[in-house]
Each structure stands twice: as C-alpha cells, then as structure tokens.
N, C-alpha and C positions, 0 to 999 in steps of 0.2 A: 829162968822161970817165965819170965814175961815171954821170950821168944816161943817155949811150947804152946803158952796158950795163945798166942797168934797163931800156932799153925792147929788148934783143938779140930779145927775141920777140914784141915788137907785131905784134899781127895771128894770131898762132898761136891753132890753140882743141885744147886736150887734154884727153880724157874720161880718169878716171879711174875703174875700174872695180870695186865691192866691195860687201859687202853683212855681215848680222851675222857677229862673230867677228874684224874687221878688226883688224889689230896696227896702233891707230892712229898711233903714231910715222911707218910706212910711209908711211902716206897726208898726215897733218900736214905733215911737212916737205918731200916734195917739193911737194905743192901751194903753199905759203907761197914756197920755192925758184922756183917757175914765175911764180906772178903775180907778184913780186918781179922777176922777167924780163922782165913783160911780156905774158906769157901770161894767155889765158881759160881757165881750169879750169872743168870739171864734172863732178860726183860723178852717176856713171851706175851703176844698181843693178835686180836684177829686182825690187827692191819699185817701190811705187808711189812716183810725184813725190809731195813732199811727206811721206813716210812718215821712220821716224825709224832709221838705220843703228847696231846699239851695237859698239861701239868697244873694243880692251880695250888693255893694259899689261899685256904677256905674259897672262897668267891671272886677270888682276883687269878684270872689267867697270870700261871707265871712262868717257870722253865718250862721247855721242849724235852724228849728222851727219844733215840732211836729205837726202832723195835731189833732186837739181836734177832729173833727167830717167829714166824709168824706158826700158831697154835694150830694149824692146817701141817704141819713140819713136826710138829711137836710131839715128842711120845714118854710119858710119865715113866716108862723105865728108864728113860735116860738122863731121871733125878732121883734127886733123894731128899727131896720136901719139894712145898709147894708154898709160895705167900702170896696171899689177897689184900691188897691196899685199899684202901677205902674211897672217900669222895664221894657226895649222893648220885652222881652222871656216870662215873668210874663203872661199877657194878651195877648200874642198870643196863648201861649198854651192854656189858657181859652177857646180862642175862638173855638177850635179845638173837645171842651167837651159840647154836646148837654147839660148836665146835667146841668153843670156850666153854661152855656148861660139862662137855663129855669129857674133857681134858682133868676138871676137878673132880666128875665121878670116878675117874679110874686111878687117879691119884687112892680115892678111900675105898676102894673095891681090891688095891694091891697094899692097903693099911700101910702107906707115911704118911710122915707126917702133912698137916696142911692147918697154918698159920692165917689166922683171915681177922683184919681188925677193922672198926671204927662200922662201916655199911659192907665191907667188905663180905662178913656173913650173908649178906643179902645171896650171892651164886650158891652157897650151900643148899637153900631151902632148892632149888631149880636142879639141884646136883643128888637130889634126896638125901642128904650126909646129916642131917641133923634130926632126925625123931627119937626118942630117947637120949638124945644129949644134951651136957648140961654146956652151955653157951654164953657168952655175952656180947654185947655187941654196944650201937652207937640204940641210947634211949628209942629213937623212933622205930627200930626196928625189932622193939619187943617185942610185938601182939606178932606181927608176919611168922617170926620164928617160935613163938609161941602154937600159932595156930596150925604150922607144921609139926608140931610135935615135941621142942625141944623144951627144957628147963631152965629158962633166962636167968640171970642172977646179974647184979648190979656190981662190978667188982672189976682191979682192972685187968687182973689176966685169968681167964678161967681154962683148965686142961682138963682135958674128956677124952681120954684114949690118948690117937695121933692127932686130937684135933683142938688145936689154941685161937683163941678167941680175945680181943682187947676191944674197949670201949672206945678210944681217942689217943688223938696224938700226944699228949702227957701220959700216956701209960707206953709208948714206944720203947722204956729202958725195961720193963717187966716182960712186955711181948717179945724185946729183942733176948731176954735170958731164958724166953721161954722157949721158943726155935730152937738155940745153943743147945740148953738142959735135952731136947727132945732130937736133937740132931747128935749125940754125944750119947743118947743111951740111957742116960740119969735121973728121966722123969717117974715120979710116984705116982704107979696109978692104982 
C-alpha cells in the first residue's frame, strides 16, 4: 500500500518556478513531497541552466539551488502542474521577467494545475489568472489581488479550479495534499 502511493504520481513532470530571494522552505518541501509521490520535478528559473538560485529562511540567506532548465527553454506542455514558492524578492523579480510571467499564463490558458503560496500569487495578478478567483495568499498581498479581481479569503489552502493557493509555510502539509489531490484528479470543485 505505501509503495502505490509513493508512486500516485509516476509519470507526472512539475516545473517549479523561482529564482533569487526564494523562501526556501516553500520550494524544499513540496519538491521532496512530489518526488516522494513519484513525481519529476524541475527547478525552472530566468537564470541560466546551470546557474546557482540563493534561497533564504525568512531574511537570512541560506541554501543555494541549481536552475535544471532556464524558462527561455521551458514549454508548459512539457508539464503537468506548475508551483510558485514564495519569499517577498522571489516573485517580485519574476514579475520583472516577461518570460516568467508568460510561462504561468499559458500554464492557465492550457487549465493545469498551478500551485502558488505565501507571495508566490503575487506573478498571478501579472499572469492575469486571478479575476474572479477565489485566492489566498501571504496577508500583505490582499488589497494587490483583491484590486485585480480576485476574492481573498484568510485560510490555509484555498482551490479555485486548477489554481491552489496557501498563505505560509505552516500550511505547506495542506498545499502539499492540495497539488497531490489536484495532480491525481480528486479535487472538488
């Protein structure tokens, strides 16, 4: 029994998408959470493949991550989800990258799923994925996603279609079942 549901995602392949400033908790545990599933992860970044991602623990620089494949390379049919890790530097600098912005709109223009927690919604509003959705995110980025259209709510995993949303890294065991449930078929919507 245990052994199927380690492999519940065989076959699946999820890009993960981030770059310096990452709240690496965000990005650690679901990745670990997914291959542990079964799933192919890869750390997809506007740096170059190869180049070296720095990672923090709230406000203290702390691991480094290689980029597997740089988002200029990247083509959403060649997944099947999308995750946004958070960190306030993380998804700003995204936003700052047409490339990285276009890579999440066509994630939700070809409807998979797409995982985005803590500020990580912040590239939604730039990706236009969230007007009429209902959302959550990290507190300060209420009003932003609010004034794009969405419907905030305070809670820690909210699902809206293919699109899951968490507040912080203490809700990373609800966002990591929410991926699962949503990469697996089983979500209510």
């Amino acid at each position: 029994m245990a052994q199927a549901q380690a492999q519940a995602l065989q076959g699946k392949r999820v890009a993960i998408l981030m770059t310096d400033g990452v709240e690496q908790v965000e990005y650690t545990e679901p990745r670990s959470f997914l291959e542990q599933q079964g799933a192919q992860v890869t750390l997809v970044s506007p740096k170059s493949t190869g180049d070296e991602i720095q990672g923090f623990d709230h406000l203290t620089p702390d691991k480094k991550f290689k980029v597997e494949l740089d988002v200029r390379d990247a083509r959403p049919a060649d997944f099947d989800a999308l995750v946004l890790p958070g960190g306030v530097a993380n998804p700003d600098q995204l936003r700052l990258s047409m490339e990285a912005i276009t890579f999440i709109r066509e994630f939700g223009r070809e409807n998979k799923p797409i995982a985005a927690i803590c500020h990580g919604p912040w590239t939604l509003i730039d990706a236009d994925l969230v007007n009429g959705k209902k959302v959550t995110s990290w507190p300060t980025l209420q009003l932003d996603l609010q004034n794009a259209g969405a419907e905030w709510s305070d809670e820690q995993v909210v699902v809206d279609g293919k699109l899951v949303t968490s507040r912080k890294p203490d809700d990373i065991p609800a966002f990591n079942q929410a991926i699962l449930d949503e990469l697996k078929g089983q979500t209510k919507h």
